[in-house]
ROLUMKOL-427708 format. One record per residue: x, y, z of N, C-alpha, C in turn. Coordinates in steps of 0.1 Angstrom, whole numbers, plus 5000, padded with zeros to 4 digits. Each point is the difference from the previous one (the first is absolute). Last residue first. Example, Ala and Ser with C-alpha at 12.3 -4.5 7.8 and 13.67 -1.06 7.14 Angstrom:
% residues 2
512849785071500950115000499250115008/500349434999499150125000500950125000/
***
This chain:
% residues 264
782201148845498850024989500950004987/502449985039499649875001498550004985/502750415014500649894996499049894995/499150375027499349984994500749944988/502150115038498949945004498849974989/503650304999500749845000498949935003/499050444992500549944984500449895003/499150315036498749884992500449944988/503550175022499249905016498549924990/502550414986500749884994498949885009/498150385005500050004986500749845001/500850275038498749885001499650004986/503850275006500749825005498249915000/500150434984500949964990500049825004/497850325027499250004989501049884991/502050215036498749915006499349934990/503550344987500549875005499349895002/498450454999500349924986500349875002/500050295033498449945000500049914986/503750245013500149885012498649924992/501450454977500449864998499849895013/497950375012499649924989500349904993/502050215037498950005004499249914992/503350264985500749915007498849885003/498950474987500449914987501149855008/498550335033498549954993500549904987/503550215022499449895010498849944996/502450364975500849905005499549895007/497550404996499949944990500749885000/500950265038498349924998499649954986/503950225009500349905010498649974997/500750384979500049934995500149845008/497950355020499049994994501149874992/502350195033498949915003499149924991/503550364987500249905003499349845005/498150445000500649984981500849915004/498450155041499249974991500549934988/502450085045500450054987498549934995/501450065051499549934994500250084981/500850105047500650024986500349894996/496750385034500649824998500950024988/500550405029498849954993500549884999/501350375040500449884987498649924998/499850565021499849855000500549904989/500950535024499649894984499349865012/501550405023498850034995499949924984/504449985031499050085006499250034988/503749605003499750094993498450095005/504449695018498650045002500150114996/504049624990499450075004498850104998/502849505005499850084993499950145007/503549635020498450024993499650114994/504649875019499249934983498449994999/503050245031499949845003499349934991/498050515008501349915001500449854999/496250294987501250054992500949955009/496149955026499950034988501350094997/500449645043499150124995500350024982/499149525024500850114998499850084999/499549425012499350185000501550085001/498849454979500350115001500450165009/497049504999499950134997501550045005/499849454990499650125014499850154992/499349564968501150065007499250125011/498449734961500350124997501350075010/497749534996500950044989500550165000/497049805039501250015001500749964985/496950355012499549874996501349965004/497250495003500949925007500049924998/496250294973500849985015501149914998/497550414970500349855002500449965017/496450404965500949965011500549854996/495950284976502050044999500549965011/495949814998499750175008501750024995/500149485002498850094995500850165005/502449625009499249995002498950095003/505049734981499250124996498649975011/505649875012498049934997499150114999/505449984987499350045008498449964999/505049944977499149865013499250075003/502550284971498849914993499949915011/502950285018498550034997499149954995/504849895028499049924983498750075004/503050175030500849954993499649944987/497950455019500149845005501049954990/498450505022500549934993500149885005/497250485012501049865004500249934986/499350555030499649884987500049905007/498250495025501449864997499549934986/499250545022499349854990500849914997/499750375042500849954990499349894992/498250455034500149874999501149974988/498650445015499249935007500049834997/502050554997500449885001498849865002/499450594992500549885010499949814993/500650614983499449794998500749975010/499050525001500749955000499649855000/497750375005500450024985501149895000/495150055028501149995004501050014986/494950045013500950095004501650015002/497349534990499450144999500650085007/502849654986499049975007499850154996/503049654972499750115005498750045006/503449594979498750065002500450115005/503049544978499650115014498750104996/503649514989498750075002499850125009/503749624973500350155014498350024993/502749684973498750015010499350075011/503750074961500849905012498949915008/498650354968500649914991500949895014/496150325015501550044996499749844992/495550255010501249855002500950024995/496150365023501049984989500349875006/495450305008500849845002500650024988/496750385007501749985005501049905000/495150034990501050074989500949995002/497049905035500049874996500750044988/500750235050500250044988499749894989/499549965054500949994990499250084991/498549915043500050124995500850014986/501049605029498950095007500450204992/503049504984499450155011498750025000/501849564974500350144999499150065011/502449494991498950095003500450134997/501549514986500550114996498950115008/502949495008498550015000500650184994/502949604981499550095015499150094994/498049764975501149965013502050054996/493750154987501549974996500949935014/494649894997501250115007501249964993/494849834978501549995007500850085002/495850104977500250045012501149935007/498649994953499849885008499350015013/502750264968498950004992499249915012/504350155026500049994990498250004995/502550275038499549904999500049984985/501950345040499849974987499849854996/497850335040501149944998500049964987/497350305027500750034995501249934993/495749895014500949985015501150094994/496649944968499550055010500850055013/502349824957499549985005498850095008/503550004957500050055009498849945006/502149774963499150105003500550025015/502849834948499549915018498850125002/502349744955499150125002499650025016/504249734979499950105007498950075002/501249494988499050074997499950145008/502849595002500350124986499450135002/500449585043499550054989501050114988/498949585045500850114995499250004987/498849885050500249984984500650084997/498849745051500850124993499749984985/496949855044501349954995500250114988/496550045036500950005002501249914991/495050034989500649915007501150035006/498650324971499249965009500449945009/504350164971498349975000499349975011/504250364987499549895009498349945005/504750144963498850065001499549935014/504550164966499349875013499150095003/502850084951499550075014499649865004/504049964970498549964999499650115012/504849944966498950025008498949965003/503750194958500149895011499250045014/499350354955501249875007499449895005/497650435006500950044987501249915003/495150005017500749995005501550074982/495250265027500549884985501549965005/494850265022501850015004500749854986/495350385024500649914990501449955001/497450405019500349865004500549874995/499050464983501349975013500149885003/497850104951499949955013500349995008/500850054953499650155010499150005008/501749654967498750025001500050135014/503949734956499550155010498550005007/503149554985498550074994500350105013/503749624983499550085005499050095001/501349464982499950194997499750065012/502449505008498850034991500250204999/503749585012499750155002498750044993/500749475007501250114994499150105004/499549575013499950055007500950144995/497149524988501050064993500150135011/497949515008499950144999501250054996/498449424993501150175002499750105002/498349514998499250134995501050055009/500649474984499950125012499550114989/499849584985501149945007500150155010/496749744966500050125002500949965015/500549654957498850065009500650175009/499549574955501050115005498950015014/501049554964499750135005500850085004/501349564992498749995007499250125000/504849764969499350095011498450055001/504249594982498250084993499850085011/505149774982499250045017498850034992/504749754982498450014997499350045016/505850044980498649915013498850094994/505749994977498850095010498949895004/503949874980500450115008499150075002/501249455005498950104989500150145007/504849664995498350015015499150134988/504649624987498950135001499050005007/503049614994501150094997499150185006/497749554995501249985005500650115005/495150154988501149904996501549945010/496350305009499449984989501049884991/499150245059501049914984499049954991/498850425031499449874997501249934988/499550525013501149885001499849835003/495750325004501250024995501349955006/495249815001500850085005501050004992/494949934990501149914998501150145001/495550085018500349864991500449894992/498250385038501449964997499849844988/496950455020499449864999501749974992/499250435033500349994982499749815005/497750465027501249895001499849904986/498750565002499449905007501149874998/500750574994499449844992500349935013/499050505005501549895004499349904995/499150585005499349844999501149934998/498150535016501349875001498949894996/498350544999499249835005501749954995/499650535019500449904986499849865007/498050515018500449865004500349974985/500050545021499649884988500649865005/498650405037501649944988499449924994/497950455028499749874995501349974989/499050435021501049925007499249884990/496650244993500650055011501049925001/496649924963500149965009501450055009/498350014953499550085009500450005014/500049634969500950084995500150145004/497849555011500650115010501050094992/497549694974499050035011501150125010/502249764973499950124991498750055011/502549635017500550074994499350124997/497849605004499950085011501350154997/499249694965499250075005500350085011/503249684988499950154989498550105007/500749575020501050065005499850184990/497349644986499550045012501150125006/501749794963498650084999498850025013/503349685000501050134995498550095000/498949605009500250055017501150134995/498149744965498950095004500650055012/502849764978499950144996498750045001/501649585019501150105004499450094993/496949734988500149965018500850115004/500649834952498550085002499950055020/502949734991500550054993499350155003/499049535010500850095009500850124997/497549744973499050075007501450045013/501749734962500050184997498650035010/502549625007500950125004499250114995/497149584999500450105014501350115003/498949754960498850075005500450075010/503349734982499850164994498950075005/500849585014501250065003499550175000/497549634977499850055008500550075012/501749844959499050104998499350045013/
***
């Protein structure tokens, strides 16, 4: 019985870290490029009590073995990295990926992120920057005198503008991707971005629509996809789980008093 205590609080233990995982979920169901995480769990090590194939006789061995297992526990958190919606927001600047990809961004500190999250801005310095002010990489500047209506993004990444008095786009930069071998290795760290881990593997770089990466959609942004009506059932799943564990608690310290109150 005391076995049981501790498998079903470890129980209780794995589906509040589900329900933590479900939360944050639906919190960014709004949330720019954002990928849904799924909580992994993996039982715990088995107490061997009598092994299988154990001779039972001269002639016969016992064909199965007594194991009691210890629980469960929370064994990884997955990001899911499928194609979220596209949302029209009639924003030049904006940019969505359509596929395979990440933009690179370049933070404060000089080190790199990548991201989903195409809402970028045009700067002071003219340059395009993301919600943050991180510089896209490669860097993107626009002219002296440019046109801020005129910024087109080809589907390949091709960027171009047009300067006052002028009817012809000039050219003014390429939007690279990148791709990793194991995206899910990537280390979430806040603001829609991840970095570099070694489960994820080296970046990738490519241009858009070739080489298997996706391509740049001019004035959407990818939504999270995240599914609500899914979420919501994954949280009943986890709350009624959650309970039978608590049952269990109740069940095994019930018997615990019934043996203890033997002796009366």
């Amino acid at each position: 019985m005391v076995r049981s205590l501790w498998s079903a609080a470890s129980g209780m233990i794995g589906q509040q870290a589900n329900i933590d995982t479900i939360s944050n979920n639906i919190a960014n169901v709004n949330t720019t490029g954002f990928k849904k995480i799924r909580s992994e769990f993996e039982d715990l090590l088995y107490q061997t009590v009598k092994v299988a194939g154990t001779p039972a006789t001269e002639d016969t061995v016992v064909p199965t073995g007594v194991q009691m297992g210890h629980g469960v526990k929370l064994s990884a958190t997955q990001r899911q990295f499928t194609q979220g919606a596209l949302q029209n927001t009639e924003n030049v600047s904006d940019m969505a990926i359509q596929g395979d990809g990440f933009f690179r961004v370049l933070q404060y500190d000089g080190s790199y992120a990548y991201t989903r999250d195409g809402s970028f801005k045009i700067d002071s310095n003219g340059q395009l920057v993301s919600s943050n002010g991180y510089k896209v990489m490669p860097e993107i500047v626009m002219p002296q005198g440019f046109l801020p209506d005129s910024l087109a993004v080809s589907q390949d990444g091709r960027v171009s503008v047009k300067v006052a008095g002028g009817d012809t786009p000039i050219d003014v930069g390429q939007v690279g991707l990148f791709r990793f071998p194991n995206p899910e290795g990537l280390q979430s760290i806040g603001e829609n971005s991840y970095k570099v881990s070694n489960a994820s593997g080296d970046p990738i770089a490519g241009r858009p629509g070739y080489d298997g990466m996706g391509k740049t959609v001019q004035k959407f942004l990818e939504m999270s996809n995240v599914s609500v009506v899914r979420e919501m059932v994954d949280m009943i799943v986890a709350q009624r789980a959650y309970e039978f564990n608590s049952k269990a608690i109740q069940t095994s310290d019930n018997m615990l008093g019934t043996a203890t109150s033997l002796k009366r």
